[in-house]
C-alpha positions as CSV (number, residue, x, y, z in Angstrom):
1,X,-64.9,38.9,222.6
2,X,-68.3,40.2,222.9
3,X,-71.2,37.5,224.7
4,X,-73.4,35.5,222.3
5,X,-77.2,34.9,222.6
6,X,-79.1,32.2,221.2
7,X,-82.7,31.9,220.7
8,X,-84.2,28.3,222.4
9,X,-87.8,27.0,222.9
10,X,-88.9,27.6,225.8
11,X,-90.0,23.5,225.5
12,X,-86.6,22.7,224.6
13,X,-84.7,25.0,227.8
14,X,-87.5,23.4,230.4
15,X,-86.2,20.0,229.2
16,X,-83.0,21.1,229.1
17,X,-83.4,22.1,232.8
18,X,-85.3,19.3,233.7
19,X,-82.8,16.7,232.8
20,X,-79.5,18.9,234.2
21,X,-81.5,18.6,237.2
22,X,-82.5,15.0,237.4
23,X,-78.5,14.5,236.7
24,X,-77.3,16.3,239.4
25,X,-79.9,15.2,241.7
26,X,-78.5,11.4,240.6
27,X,-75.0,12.5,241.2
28,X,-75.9,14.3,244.5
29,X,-77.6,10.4,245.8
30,X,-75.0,8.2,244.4
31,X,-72.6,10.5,246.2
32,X,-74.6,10.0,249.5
33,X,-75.3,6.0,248.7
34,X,-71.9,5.7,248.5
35,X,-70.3,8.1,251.7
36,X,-72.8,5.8,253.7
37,X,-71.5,2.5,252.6
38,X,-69.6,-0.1,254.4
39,X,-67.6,-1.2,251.5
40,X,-66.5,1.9,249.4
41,X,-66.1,2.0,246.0
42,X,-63.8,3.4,243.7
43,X,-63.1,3.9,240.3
44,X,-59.8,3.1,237.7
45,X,-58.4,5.5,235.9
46,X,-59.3,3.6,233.0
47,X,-62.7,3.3,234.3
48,X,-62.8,7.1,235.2
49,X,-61.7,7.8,231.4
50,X,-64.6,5.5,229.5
51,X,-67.2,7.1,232.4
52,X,-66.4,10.4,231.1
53,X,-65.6,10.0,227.8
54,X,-62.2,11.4,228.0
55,X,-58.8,10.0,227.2
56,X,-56.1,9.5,229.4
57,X,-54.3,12.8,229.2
58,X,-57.4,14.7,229.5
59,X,-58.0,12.6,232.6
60,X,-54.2,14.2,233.8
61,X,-55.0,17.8,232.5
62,X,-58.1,17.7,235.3
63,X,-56.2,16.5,237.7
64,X,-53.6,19.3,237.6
65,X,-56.4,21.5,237.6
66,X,-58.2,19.9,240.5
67,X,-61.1,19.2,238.8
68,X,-60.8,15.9,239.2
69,X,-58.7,14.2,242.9
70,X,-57.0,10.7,242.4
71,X,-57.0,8.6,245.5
72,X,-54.7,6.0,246.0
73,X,-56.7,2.5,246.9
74,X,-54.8,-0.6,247.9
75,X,-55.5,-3.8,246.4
């Protein structure tokens, strides 16, 4: 299958790469905000799913690929 190219404003790719940044630069703090925390924080699966907008099977499929790591949490 041979590559496609598309044609984007430059406007539109700076804010393209503008926001990717900003949202990995949020994930990289919340990620640190939350390793340094007395009381951690974790999500459902059910919560997981409705964060990323993906259904439970989905949620299952990424697991299996290691994309996403389940951690058991009592109480």
């Amino acid at each position: 299958m041979p590559d496609k190219y598309y044609l984007v404003e430059s406007g539109a790719l700076e804010k393209l790469l503008r926001t990717h940044f900003m949202l990995t630069q949020s994930t990289l703090l919340f990620e640190h905000l939350l390793s340094h925390s007395d009381r951690p924080m974790f999500l459902s699966a059910r919560k997981v799913c409705e964060v990323l907008g993906m259904d439970c099977h989905q949620l299952e499929q990424c697991r299996k690929k290691r994309m996403i790591r389940a951690r058991a949490v009592n109480g």
